[in-house]
MOPAC internal coordinates of N, CA, C and O (Angstrom, degrees):
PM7 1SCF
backbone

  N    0.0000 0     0.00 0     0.00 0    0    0    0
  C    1.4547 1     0.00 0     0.00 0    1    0    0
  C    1.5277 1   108.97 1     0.00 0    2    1    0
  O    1.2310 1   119.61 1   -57.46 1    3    2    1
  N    1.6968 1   118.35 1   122.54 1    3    2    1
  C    1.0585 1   107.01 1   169.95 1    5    3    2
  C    1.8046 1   134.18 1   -88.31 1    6    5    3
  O    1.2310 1   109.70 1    -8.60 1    7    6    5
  N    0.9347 1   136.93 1   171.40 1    7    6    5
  C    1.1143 1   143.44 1   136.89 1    9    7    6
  C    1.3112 1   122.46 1    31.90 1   10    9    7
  O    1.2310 1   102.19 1   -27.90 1   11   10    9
  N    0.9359 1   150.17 1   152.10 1   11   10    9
  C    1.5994 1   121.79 1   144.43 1   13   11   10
  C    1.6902 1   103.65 1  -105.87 1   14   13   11
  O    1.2310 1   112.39 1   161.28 1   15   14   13
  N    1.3786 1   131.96 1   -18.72 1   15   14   13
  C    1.4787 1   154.48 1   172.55 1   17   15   14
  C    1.9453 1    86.36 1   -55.19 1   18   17   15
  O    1.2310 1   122.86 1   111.35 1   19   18   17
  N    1.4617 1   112.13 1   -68.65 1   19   18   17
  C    1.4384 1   115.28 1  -164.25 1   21   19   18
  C    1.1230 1   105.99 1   -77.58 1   22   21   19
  O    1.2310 1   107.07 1   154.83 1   23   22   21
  N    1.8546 1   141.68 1   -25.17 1   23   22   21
  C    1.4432 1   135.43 1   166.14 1   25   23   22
  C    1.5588 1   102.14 1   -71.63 1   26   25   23
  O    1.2310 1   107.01 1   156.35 1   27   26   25
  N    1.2491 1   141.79 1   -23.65 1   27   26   25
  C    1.4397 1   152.93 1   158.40 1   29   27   26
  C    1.9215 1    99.54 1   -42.98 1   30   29   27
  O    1.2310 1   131.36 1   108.19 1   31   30   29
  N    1.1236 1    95.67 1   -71.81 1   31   30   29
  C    1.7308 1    94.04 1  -172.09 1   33   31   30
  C    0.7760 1   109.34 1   -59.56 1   34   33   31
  O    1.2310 1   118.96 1   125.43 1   35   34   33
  N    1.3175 1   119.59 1   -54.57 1   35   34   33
  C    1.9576 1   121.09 1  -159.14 1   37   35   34
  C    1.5297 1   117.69 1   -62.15 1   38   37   35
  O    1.2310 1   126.84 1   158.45 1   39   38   37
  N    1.8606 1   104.44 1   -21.55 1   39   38   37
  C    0.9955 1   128.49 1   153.74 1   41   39   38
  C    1.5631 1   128.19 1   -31.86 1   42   41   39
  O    1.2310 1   134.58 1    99.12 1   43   42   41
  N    1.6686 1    89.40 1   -80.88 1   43   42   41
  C    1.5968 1   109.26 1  -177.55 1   45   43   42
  C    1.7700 1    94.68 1   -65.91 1   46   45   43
  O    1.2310 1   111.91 1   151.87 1   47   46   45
  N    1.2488 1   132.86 1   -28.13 1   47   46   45
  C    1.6766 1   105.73 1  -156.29 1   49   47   46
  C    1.7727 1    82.45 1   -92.00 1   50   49   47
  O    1.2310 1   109.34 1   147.15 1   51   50   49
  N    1.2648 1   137.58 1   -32.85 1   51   50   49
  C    1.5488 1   118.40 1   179.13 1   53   51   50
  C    1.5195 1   100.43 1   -61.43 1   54   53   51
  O    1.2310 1   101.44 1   105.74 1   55   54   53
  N    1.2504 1   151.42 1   -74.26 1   55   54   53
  C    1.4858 1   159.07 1   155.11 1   57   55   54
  C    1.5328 1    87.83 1     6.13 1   58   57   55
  O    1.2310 1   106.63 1    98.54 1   59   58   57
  N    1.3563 1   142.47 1   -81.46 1   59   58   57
  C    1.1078 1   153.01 1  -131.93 1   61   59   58
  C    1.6739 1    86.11 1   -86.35 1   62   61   59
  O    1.2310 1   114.18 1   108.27 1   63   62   61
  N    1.1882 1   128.62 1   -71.73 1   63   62   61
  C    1.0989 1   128.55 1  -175.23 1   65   63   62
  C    2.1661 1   126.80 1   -42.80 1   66   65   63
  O    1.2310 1   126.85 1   141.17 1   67   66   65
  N    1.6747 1   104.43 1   -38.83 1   67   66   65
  C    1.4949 1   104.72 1   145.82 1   69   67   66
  C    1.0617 1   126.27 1   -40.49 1   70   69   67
  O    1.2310 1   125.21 1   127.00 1   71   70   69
  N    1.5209 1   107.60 1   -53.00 1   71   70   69
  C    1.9516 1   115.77 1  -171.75 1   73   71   70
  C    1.3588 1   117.79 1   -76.08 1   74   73   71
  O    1.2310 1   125.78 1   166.89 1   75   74   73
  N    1.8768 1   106.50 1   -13.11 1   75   74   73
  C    1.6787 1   106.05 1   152.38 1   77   75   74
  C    1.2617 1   119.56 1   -58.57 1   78   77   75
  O    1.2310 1   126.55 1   115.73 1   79   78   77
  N    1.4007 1   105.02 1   -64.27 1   79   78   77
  C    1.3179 1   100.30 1  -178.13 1   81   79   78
  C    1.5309 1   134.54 1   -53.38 1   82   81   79
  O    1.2310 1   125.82 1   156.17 1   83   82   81
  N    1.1336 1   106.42 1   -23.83 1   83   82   81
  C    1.4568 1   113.51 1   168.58 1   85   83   82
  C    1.5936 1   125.74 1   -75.98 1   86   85   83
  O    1.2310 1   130.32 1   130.73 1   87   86   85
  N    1.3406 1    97.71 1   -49.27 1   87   86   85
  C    1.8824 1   119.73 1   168.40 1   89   87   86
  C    1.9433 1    95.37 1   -40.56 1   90   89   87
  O    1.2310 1   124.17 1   128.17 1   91   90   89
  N    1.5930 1   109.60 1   -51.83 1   91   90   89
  C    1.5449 1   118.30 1  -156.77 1   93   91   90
  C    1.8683 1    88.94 1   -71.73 1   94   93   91
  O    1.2310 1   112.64 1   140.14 1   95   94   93
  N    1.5235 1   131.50 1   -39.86 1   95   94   93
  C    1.3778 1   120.66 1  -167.50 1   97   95   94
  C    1.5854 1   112.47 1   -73.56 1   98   97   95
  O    1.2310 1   116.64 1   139.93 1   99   98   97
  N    1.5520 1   124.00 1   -40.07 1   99   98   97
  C    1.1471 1   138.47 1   126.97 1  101   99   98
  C    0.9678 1   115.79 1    17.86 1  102  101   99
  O    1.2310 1   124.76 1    79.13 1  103  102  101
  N    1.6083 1   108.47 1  -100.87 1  103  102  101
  C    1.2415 1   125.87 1  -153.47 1  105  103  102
  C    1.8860 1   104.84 1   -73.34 1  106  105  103
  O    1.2310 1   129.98 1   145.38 1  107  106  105
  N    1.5834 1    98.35 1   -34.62 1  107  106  105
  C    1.4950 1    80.79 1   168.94 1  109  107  106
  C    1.7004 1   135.59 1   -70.81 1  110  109  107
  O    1.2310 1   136.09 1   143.83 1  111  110  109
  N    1.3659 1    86.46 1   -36.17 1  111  110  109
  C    2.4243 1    95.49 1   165.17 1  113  111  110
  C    1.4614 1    90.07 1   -55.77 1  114  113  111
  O    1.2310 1   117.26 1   128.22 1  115  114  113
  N    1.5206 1   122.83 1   -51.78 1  115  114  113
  C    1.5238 1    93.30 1  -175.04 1  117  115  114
  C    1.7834 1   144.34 1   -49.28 1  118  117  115
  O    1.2310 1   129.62 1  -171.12 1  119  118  117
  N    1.3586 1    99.05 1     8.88 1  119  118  117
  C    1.9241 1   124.96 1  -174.08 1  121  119  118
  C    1.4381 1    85.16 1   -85.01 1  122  121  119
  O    1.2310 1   115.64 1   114.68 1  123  122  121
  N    1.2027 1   125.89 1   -65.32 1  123  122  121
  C    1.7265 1   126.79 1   178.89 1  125  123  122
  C    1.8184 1   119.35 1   -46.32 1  126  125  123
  O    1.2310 1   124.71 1  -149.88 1  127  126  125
  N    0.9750 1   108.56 1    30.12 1  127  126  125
  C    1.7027 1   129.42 1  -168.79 1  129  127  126
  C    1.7544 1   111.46 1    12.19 1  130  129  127
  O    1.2310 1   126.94 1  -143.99 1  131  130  129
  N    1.4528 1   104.26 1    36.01 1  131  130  129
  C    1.4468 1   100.63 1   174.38 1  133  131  130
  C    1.2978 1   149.40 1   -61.88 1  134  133  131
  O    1.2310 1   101.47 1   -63.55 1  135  134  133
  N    1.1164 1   151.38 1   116.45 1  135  134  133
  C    1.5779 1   137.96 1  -132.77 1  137  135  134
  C    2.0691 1    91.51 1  -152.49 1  138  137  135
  O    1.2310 1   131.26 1   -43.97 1  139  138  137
  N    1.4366 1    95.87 1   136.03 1  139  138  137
  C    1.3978 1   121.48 1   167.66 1  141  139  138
  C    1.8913 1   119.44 1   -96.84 1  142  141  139
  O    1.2310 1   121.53 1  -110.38 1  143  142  141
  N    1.1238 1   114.67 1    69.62 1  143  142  141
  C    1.3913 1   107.76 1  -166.38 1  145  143  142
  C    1.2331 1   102.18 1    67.16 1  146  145  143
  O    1.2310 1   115.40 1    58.10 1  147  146  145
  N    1.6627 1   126.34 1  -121.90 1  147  146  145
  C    1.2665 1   141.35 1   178.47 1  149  147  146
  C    1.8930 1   124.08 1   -63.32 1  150  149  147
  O    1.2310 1   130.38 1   155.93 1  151  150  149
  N    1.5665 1    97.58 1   -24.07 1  151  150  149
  C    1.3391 1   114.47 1  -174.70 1  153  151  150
  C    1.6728 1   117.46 1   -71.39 1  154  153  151
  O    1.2310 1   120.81 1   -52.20 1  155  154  153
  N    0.8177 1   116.05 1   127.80 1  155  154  153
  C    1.4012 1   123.87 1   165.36 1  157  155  154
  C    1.4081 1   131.88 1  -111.37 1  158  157  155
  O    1.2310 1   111.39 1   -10.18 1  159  158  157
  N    1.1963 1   133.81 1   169.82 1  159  158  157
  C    1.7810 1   135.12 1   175.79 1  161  159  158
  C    1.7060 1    90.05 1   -68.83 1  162  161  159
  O    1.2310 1   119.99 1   127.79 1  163  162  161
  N    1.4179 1   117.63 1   -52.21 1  163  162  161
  C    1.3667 1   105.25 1  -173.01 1  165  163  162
  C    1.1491 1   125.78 1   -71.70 1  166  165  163
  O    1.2310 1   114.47 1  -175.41 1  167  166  165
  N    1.1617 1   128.08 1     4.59 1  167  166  165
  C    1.2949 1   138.62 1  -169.16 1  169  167  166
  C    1.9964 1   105.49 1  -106.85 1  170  169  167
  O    1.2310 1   132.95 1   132.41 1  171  170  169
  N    1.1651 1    92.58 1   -47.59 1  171  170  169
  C    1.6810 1    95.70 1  -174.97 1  173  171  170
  C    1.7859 1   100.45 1   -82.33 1  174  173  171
  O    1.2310 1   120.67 1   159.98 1  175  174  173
  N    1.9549 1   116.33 1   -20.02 1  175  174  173
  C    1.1103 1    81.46 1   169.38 1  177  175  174
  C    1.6534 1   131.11 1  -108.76 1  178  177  175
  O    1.2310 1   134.88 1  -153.64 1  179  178  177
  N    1.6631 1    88.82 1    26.36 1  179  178  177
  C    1.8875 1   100.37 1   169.86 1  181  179  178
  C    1.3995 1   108.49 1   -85.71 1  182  181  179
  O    1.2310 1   124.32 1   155.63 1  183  182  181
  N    1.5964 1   109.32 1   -24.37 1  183  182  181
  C    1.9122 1   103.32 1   160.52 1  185  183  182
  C    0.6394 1   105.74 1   -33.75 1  186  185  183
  O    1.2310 1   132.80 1    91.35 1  187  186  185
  N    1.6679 1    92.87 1   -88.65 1  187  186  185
  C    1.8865 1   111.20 1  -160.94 1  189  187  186
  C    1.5130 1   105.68 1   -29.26 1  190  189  187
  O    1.2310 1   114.67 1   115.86 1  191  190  189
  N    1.6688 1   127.71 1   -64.14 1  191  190  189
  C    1.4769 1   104.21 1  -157.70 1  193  191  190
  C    1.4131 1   113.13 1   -69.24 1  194  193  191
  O    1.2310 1   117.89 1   151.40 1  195  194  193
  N    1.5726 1   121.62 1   -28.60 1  195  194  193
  C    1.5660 1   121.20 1   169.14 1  197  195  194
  C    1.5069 1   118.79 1   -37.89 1  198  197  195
  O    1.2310 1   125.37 1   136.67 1  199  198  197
  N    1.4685 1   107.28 1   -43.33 1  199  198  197
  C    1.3986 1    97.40 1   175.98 1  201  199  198
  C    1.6379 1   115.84 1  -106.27 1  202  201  199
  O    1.2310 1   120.66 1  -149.81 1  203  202  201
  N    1.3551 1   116.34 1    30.19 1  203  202  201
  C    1.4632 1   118.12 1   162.04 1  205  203  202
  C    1.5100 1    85.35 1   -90.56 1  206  205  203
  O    1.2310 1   123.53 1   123.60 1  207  206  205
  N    1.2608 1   110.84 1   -56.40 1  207  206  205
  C    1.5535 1   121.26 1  -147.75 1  209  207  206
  C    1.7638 1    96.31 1   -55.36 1  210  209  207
  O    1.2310 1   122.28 1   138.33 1  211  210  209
  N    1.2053 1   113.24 1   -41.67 1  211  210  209
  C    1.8649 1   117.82 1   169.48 1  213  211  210
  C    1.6856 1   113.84 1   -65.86 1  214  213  211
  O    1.2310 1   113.60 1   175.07 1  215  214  213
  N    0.9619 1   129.72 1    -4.93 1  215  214  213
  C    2.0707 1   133.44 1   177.63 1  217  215  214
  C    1.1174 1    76.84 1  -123.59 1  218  217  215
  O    1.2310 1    97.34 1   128.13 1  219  218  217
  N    1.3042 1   157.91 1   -51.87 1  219  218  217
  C    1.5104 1   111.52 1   168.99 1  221  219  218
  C    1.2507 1   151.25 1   -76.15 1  222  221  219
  O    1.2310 1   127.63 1   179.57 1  223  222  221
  N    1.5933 1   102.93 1    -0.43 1  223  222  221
  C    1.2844 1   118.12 1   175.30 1  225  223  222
  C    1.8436 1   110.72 1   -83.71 1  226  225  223
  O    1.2310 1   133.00 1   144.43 1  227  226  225
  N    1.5528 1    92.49 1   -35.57 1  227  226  225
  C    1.3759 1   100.02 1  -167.52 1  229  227  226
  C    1.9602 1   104.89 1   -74.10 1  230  229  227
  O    1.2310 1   116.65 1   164.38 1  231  230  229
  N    1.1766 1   123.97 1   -15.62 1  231  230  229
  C    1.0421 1   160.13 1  -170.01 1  233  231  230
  C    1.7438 1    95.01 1   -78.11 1  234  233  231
  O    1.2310 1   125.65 1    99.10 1  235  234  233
  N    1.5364 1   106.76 1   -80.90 1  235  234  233
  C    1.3196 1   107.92 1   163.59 1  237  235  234
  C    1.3533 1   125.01 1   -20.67 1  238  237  235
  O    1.2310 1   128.91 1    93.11 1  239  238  237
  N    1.4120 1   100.44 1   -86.89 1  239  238  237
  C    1.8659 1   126.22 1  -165.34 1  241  239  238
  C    1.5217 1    93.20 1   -62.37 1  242  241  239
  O    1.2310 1   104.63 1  -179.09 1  243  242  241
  N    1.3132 1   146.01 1     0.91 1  243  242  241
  C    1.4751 1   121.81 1   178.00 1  245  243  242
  C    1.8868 1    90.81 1  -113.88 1  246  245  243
  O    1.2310 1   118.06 1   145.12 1  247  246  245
  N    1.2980 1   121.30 1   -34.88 1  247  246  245
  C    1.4496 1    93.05 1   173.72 1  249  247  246
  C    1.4789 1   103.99 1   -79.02 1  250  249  247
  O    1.2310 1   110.64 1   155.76 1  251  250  249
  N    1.1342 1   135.20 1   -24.24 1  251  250  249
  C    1.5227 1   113.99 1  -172.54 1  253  251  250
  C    1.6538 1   115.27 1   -71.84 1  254  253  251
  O    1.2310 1   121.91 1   144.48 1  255  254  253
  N    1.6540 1   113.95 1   -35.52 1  255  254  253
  C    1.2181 1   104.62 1   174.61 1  257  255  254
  C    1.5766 1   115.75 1   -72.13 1  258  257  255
  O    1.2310 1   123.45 1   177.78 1  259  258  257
  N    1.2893 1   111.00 1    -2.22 1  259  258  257
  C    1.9633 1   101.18 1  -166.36 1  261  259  258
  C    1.9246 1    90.78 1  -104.98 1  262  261  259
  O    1.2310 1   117.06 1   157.60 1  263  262  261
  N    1.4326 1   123.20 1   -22.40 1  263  262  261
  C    1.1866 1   110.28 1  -178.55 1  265  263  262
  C    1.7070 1   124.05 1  -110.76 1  266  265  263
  O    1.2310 1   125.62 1  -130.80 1  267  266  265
  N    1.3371 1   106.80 1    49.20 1  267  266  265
  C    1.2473 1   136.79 1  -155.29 1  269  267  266
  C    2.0404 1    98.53 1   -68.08 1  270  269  267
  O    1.2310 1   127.30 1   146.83 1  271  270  269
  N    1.1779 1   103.55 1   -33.17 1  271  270  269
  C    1.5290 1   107.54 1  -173.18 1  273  271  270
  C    1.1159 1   110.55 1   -93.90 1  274  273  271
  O    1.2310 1   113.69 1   166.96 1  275  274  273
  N    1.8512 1   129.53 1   -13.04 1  275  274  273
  C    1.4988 1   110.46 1   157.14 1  277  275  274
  C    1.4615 1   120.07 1   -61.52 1  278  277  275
  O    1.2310 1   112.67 1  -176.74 1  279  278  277
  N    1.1866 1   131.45 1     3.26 1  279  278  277
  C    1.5458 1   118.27 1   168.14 1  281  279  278
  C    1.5476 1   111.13 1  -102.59 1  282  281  279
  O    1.2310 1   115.25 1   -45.38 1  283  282  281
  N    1.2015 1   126.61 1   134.62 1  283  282  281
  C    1.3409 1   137.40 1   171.31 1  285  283  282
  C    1.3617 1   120.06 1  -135.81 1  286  285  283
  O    1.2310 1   123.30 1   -14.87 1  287  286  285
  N    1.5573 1   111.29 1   165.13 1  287  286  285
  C    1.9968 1    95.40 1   178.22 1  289  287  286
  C    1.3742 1   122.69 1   -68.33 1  290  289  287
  O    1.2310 1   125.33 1  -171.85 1  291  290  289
  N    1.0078 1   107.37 1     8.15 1  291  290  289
  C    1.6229 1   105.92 1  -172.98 1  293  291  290
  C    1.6492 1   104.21 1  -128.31 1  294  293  291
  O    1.2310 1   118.09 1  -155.39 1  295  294  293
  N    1.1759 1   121.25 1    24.61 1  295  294  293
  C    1.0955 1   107.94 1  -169.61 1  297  295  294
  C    1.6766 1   102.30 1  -160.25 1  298  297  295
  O    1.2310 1   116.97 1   -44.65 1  299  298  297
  N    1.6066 1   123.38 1   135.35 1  299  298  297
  C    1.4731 1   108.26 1  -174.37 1  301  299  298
  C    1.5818 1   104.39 1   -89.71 1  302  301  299
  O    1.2310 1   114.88 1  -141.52 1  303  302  301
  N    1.1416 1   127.32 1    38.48 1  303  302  301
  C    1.3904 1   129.41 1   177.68 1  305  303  302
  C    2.0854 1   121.81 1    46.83 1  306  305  303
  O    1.2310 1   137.16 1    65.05 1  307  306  305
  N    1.6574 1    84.36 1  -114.95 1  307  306  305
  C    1.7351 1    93.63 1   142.20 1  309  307  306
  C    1.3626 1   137.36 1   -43.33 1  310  309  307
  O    1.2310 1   132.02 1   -41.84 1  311  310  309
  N    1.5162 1    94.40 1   138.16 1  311  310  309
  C    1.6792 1   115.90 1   178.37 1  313  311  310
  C    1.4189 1   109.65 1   -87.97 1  314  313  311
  O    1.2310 1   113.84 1   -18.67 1  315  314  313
  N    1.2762 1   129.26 1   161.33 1  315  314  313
  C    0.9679 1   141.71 1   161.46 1  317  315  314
  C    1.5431 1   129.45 1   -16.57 1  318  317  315
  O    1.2310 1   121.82 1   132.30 1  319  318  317
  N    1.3388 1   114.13 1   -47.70 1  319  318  317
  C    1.5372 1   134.09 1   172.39 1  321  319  318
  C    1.3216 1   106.70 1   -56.60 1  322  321  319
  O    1.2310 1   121.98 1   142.49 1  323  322  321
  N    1.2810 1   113.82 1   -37.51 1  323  322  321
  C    1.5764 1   119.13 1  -173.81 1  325  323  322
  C    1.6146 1   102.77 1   -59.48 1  326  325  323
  O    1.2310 1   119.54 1   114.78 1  327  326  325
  N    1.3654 1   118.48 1   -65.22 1  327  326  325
  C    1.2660 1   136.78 1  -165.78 1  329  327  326
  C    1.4209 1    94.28 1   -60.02 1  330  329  327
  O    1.2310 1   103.14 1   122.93 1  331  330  329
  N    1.1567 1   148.57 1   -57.07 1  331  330  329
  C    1.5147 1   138.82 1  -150.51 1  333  331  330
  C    1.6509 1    95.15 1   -89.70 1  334  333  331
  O    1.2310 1   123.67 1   139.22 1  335  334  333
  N    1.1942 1   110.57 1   -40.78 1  335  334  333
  C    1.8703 1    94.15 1   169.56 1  337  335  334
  C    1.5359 1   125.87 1   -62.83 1  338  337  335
  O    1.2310 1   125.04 1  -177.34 1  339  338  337
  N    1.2318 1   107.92 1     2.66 1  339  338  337
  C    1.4179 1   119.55 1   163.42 1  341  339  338
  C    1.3351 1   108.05 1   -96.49 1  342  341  339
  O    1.2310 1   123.06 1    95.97 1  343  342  341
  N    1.0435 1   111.74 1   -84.03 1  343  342  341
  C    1.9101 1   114.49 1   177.93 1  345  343  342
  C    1.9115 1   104.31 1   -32.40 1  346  345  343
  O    1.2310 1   119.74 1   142.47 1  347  346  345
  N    1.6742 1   118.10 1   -37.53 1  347  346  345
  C    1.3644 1    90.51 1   163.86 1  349  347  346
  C    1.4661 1   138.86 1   -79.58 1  350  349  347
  O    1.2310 1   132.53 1   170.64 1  351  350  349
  N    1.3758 1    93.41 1    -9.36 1  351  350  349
  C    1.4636 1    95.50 1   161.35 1  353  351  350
  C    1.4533 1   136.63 1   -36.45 1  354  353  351
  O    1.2310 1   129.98 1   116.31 1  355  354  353
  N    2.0722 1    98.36 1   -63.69 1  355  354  353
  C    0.8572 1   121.87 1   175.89 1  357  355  354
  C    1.5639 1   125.78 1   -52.31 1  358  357  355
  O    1.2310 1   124.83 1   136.04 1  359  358  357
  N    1.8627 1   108.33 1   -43.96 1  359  358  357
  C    1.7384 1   109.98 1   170.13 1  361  359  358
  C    1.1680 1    98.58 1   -45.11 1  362  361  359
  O    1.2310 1   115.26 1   123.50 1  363  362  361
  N    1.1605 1   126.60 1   -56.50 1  363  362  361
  C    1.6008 1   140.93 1  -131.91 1  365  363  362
  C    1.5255 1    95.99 1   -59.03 1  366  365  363
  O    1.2310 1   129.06 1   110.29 1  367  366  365
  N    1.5986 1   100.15 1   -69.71 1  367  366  365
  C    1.5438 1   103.15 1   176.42 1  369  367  366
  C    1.3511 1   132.96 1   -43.03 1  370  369  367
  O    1.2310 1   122.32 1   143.66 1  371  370  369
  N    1.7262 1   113.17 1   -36.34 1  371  370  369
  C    1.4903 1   136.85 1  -178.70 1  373  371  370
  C    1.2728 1    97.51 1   -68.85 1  374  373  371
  O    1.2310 1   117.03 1   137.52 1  375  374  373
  N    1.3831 1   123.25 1   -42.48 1  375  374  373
  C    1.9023 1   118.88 1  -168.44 1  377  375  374
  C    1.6671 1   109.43 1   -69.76 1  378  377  375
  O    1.2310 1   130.75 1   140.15 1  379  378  377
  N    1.6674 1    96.86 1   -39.85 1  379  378  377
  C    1.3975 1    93.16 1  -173.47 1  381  379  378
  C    1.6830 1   116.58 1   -71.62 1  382  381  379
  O    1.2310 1   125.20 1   151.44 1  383  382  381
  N    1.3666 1   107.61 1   -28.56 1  383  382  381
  C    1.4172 1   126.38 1  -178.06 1  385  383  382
  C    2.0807 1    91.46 1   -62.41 1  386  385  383
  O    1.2310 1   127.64 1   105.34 1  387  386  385
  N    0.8254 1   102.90 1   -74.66 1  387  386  385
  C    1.8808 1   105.82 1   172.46 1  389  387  386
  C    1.0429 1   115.00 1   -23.09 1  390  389  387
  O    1.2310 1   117.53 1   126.33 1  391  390  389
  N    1.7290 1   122.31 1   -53.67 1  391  390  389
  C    1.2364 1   113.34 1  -149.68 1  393  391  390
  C    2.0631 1   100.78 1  -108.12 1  394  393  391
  O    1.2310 1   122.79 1  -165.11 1  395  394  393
  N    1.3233 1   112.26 1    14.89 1  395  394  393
  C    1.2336 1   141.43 1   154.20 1  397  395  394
  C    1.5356 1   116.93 1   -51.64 1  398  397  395
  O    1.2310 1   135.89 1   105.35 1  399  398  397
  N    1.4737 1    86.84 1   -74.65 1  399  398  397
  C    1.6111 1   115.29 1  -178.89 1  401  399  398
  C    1.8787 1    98.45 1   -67.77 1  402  401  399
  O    1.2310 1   114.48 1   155.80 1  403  402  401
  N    0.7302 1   128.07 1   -24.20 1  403  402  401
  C    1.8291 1   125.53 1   172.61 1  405  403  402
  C    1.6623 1   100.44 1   -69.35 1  406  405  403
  O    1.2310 1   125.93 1   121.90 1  407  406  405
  N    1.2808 1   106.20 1   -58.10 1  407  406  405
  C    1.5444 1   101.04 1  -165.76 1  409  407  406
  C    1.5225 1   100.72 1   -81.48 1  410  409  407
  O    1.2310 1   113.37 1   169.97 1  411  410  409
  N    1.0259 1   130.14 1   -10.03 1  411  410  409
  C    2.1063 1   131.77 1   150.13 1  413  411  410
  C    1.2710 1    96.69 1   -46.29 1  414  413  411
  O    1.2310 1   123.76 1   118.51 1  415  414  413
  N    1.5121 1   110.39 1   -61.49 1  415  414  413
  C    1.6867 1    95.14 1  -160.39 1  417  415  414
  C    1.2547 1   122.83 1  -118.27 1  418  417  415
  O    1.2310 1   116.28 1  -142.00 1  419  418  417
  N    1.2803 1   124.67 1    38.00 1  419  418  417
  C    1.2105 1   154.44 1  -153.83 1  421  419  418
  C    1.6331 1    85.08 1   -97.39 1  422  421  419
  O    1.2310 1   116.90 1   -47.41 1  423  422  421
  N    1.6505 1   123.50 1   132.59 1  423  422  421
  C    1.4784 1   125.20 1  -168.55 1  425  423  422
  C    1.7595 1    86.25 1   -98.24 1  426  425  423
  O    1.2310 1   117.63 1   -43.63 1  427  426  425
  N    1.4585 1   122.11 1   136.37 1  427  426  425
  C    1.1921 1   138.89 1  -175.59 1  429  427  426
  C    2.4154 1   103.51 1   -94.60 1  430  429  427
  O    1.2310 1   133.32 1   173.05 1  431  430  429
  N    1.0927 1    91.85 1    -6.95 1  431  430  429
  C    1.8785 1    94.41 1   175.12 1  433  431  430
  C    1.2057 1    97.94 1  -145.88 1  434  433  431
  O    1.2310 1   118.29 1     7.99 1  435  434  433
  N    1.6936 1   120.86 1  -172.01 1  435  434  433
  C    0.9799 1   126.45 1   160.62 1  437  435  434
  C    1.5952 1   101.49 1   -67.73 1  438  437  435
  O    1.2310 1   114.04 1   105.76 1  439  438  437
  N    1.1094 1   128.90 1   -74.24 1  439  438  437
  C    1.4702 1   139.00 1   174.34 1  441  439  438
  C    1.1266 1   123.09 1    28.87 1  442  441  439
  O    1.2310 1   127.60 1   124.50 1  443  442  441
  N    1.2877 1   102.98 1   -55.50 1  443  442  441
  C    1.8176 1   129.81 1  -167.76 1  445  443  442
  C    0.9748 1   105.22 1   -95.06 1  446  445  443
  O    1.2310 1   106.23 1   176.29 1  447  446  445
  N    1.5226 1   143.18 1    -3.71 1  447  446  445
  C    1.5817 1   146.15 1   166.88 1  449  447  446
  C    2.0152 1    88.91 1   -82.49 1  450  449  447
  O    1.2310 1   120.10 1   180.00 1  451  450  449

């Protein structure tokens, strides 16, 4: 029986991992410059990663606060996995922040080219 801290994450990072795949189908129809009134590919797919980028954070901050005693001075605690689910955090946020600023300036006619 695991965890309920580690059925919590494994949780949020499968959750997060659907909304890749979807964010990734997205973002590729988004090459076909398709737009809903105001809506764009870049727009629905800076959701999607906003809320990967939130199940993985939340994902994060509940194993790091519950496994507080695998780190010691003599010991680097965390594996590798640990560290890159942080640093993806960080893309995560930066991509969605990017692809924000696309659908800001994304020209809505020819007109605006």
């Amino acid at each position: 029986m695991l965890p309920e801290y580690i059925a919590l994450a494994r949780g949020c990072i499968s959750f997060s991992a659907v909304l890749n795949v979807l964010a990734i189908l997205v973002a590729i129809s988004s090459f076909a410059k398709w737009q809903i009134r105001r809506i764009t590919g870049a727009l629905v797919t800076s959701i999607f990663i906003f809320f990967i980028a939130l199940f993985v954070l939340v994902a994060m901050a509940v194993y790091t606060s519950e496994t507080p005693g695998m780190v010691n001075a003599n010991s680097w605690g965390y594996a590798w996995s640990f560290f890159l689910g942080w640093i993806a955090l960080v893309f995560l946020i930066g991509a969605g922040i990017c692809l924000c600023f696309d659908h800001c300036n994304s020209a809505t006619n020819y007109e605006n080219l």
